[in-house]
C-alpha positions, 0 to 999 in steps of 0.5 A: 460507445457507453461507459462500459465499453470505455473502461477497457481497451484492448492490449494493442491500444495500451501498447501492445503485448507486455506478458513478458514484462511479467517475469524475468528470465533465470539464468544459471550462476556457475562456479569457476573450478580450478585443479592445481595438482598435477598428474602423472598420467594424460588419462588422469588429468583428463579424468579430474577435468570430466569429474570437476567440469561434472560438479560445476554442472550439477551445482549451476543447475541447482542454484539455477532454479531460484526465480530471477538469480541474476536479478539477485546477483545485482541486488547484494543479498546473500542467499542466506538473506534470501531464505528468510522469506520464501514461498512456495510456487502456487499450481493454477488451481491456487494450491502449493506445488512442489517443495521447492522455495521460488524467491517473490522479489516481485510480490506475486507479479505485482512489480515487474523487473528492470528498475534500477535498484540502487535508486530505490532499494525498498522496492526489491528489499522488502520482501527480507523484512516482511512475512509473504502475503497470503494473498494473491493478485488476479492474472487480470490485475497483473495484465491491467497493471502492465497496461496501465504502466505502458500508457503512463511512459507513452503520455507521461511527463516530457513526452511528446503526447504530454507536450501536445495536452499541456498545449491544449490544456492551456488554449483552453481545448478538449480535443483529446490527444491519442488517448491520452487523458489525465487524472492530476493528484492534489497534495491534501491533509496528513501522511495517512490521507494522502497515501489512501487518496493516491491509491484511490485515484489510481485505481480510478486511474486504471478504471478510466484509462487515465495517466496518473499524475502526482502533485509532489510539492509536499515532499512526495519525492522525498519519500515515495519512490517512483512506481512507474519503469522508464517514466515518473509520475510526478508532475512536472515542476514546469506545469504551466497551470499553477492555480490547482493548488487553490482549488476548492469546493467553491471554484468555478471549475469545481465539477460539483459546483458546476452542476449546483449553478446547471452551468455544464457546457460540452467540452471543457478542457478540464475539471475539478473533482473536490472529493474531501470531508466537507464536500457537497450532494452535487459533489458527490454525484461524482459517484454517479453512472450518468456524471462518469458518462460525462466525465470521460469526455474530459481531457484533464481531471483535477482531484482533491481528497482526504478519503479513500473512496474505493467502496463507492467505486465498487458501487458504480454498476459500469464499473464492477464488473470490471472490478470483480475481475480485478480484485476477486477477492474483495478485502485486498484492493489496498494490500495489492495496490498499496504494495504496488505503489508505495516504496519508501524512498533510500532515506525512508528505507534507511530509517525503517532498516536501522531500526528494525535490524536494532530493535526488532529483528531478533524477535520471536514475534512482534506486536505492533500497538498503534495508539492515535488520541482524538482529544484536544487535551495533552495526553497521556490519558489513563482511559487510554491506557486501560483501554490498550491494557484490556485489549491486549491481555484479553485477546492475549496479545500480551501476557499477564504480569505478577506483581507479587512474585519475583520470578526470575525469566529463563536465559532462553526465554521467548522473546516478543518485541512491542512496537509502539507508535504514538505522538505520545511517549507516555503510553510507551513509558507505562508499558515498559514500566510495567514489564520491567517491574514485574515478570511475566507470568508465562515467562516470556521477555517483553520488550517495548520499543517506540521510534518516536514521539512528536507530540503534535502532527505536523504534515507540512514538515518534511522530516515529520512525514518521514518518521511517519512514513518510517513508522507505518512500515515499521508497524506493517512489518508486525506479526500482530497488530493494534490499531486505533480507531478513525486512524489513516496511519492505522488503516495504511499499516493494516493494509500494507501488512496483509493483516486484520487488526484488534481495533481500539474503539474510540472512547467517549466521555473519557472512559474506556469502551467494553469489549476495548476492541475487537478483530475487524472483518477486514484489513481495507481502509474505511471510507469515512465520507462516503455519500449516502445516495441511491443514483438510479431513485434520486434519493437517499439511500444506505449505501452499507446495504447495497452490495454484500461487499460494501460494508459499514464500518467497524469503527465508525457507523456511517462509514464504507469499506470493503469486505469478502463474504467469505469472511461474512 
């Protein structure tokens, strides 16, 4: 059996037919009516019944029609609330049908119904706080997402088919159990990095048929919800084999190690995929057909990464077909998946919630300006500021200001909230300044906003990857956006968001760059590492000219990301 053939199983093998996890079953919700007059006759009495018993029926069969209402009923959102944020059905040919609203709780079929609400109120809530996607998952991902989640309870955590691999990881066999084969998620690098990597391994998880598991000791828990009904995917504390954590590029289970010393043998119970910034050519041979060949015989795969490696994926020919039936539209595999997997946790959901009903919910429009600095030197940097400044006037994302004339603003004037995110409070200091000091000069009422300022990442400490966790979903949550170059946290809010932003091109030398930004062609992350290779030829290669839909990116030259040649 080839690669190709492995890539997909058949529904009975995951578990059996699960459309109807899909959606659930709306129910009526009728109200109780009561007549307290009385009447002089038996056929009056009668009469006022048959009318009241009438009405009941008519009002249960109009609020029926909304998609999951007893869903709702449990979640405490009134229908105000709801008809915030609707959308319209869409007809098989993918146009609007009929006028009437249908609620999206479930983003288009991405998650599925049966969690347990109050364990993570984001995961149901979010769709209050976000505009709905313009973008729309395939039928084939929704089908490959419900099989994948059927395998993840058959052989996850404290099952008896995950018992039985942890006894054969640790005798040191690769006899595989009943399918059951898994692709272990090691903590690395910042916030950004890490959300990016867990949603490339999963999607390399759904390729290969393989149980994700989630390294949690870096605060995983405290901020992610679990994305899987009825199983986690986190690794169990008990793990029996601890030394993962030091894996590395230089560790003689390293796959890319192996093949530098030809030291490959059949049959090893598991492997490490180092697939980080600083990784080697045999490393990244990783990305080739003839190593994916091998690496499905392994029963335990290890990987460590700080990229988002999906566009090499999608250059792997036993996998894109495949992927093309998952993802027609090309530019949407982060939205998708990074909506299916990543719903802040209760304590995250509370900060996010706080700030936007203070600050950002009564907006006419919200701008979010995300502004990352690569300098060892303390900022803020003037540069910087100029940059921001032309970007945002020139792309007339904020209105000039008259710094002669005082005008005074209309009491219902229009108002737009700017969302700041930066480790520097200085920039958010010279904004609001500067729109406070002087009117604008078409009116409008800016206001500026920023939840935090750190100074300095710290990615080992736990309430400073809660704010950033909070302050990418706050920034996902715009109507425009700007973002900064190289930036993960950027990438991660772009894509969450269902945007393609105005990008601040990194400045050199101090000086600020002309064009200061432009739009991107896309809203997916850039592959900063990717390799540089051509498998079949054996030698290097440019990996941006391959296919139509691997694309160098914007902001960095050498790097890969996925474009839709619609968009070409």
């Amino acid at each position: 059996m080839d690669l190709k053939e492995r890539i997909r199983r058949s529904p009975q093998e995951d578990g059996g037919a699960l459309g109807s996890s899909l959606a659930a079953a709306a129910s009526p919700r009728g109200r109780k009516a009561a007549a307290g007059a009385e009447t002089t006759t038996a056929a009056a009495v009668v009469a006022c019944v048959l009318l009241l018993l009438l009405l009941a029926g008519c009002s249960a069969a109009r609020r029926g029609r909304g998609f999951l209402d007893d869903a709702d009923s449990s979640s405490g959102l009134s229908d105000a609330d709801d008809l915030r944020l609707l959308r319209r059905p869409r007809d098989d040919d993918g146009t609007t049908g009929s006028a009437e609203v249908v609620k999206d709780k479930l983003l288009g079929g991405l998650l599925v119904p049966g969690f347990d609400e109050e364990s993570c109120l984001s995961r149901y809530q979010s769709v209050l706080y976000r505009k709905t996607s313009s973008h729309f998952p395939s039928a084939y991902l929704l089908e490959r997402l419900r099989e994948h989640e059927a395998l993840q309870k058959k052989c996850g955590p404290h099952t008896e088919l995950y018992k039985e691999a942890v006894e054969q990881l640790n005798s040191g066999q690769a006899v595989k159990v009943m399918g059951c084969n898994y692709l272990v998620w090691i903590a690395y690098s910042g916030l950004g990095n890490r959300i990016l990597t867990i949603a490339s391994a999963f999607l390399y998880a759904i390729l290969t048929n393989r149980v994700l598991l989630v390294d949690g000791d870096n605060g995983t828990a405290d901020l992610l919800c679990e994305p899987f009904l009825g199983t986690s995917w986190l690794l169990p504390s008990d793990f029996p084999m601890k030394q993962f954590k030091n894996f590395s590029i230089d560790s003689p289970d390293s796959y890319g190690k192996m093949l530098k010393n030809k030291a490959i043998h059949s049959n090893p119970a598991f492997l490490y995929l180092h697939l980080a910034h600083d990784y080697g050519h045999h490393d990244k041979l990783f990305f080739c057909e003839d190593n994916q060949q091998y690496l499905q015989t392994i029963p335990w795969l290890f990987l460590k990464s700080d990229n988002y490696f999906v566009p090499s994926l999608f250059l792997i020919p036993a996998y894109q077909e495949e992927l093309t039936r998952l993802f027609p539209q090309k530019d949407v595999v982060f939205h998708h998946l990074g909506r299916y997997l990543f719903h802040p946790s209760n304590v995250v959901w509370g900060m996010i919630t706080r700030y936007y009903d203070s600050y950002l919910a009564r907006a006419d429009e919200k701008l979010g300006i995300q502004i990352r600095v690569f300098d060892t030197e303390t900022g803020p940097f003037q540069h910087v500021l100029d940059q921001v400044l032309a970007c945002t006037l020139k792309e007339h994302l904020l209105p000039e200001v008259h710094t002669q004339q005082p005008i005074v603003s209309q009491r219902n004037a229009r108002l737009k909230v700017v969302l700041i995110t930066s480790l520097n409070s200085g920039y958010y200091e010279k904004f609001r300044n500067m729109y406070w000091e002087h009117p604008t000069t078409n009116g409008e009422v800016i206001s500026f906003h920023q939840p935090s300022h750190e100074e300095h990442q710290k990615s080992d400490r736990k309430m400073h990857n809660m704010k950033a966790w909070a302050e990418i979903y706050l920034l996902s949550l715009s109507d425009v956006m700007v973002t900064s170059a190289w930036s993960t946290f950027g990438y991660v809010a772009q894509g969450l968001s269902g945007l393609k932003p105005w990008l601040l091109f990194k400045p050199e030398n101090h000086t600020a760059p002309d064009p200061p930004c432009r739009q991107v062609l896309s809203m997916e992350p850039c592959f900063h590492a990717p390799p540089f290779y051509d498998c079949k030829a054996k030698r290097g290669a440019d990996t941006g000219k391959i296919v139509p839909h691997v694309r160098h990116c914007e902001d960095m030259s050498w790097g890969l990301k996925l474009v839709d040649q619609s968009e070409l």
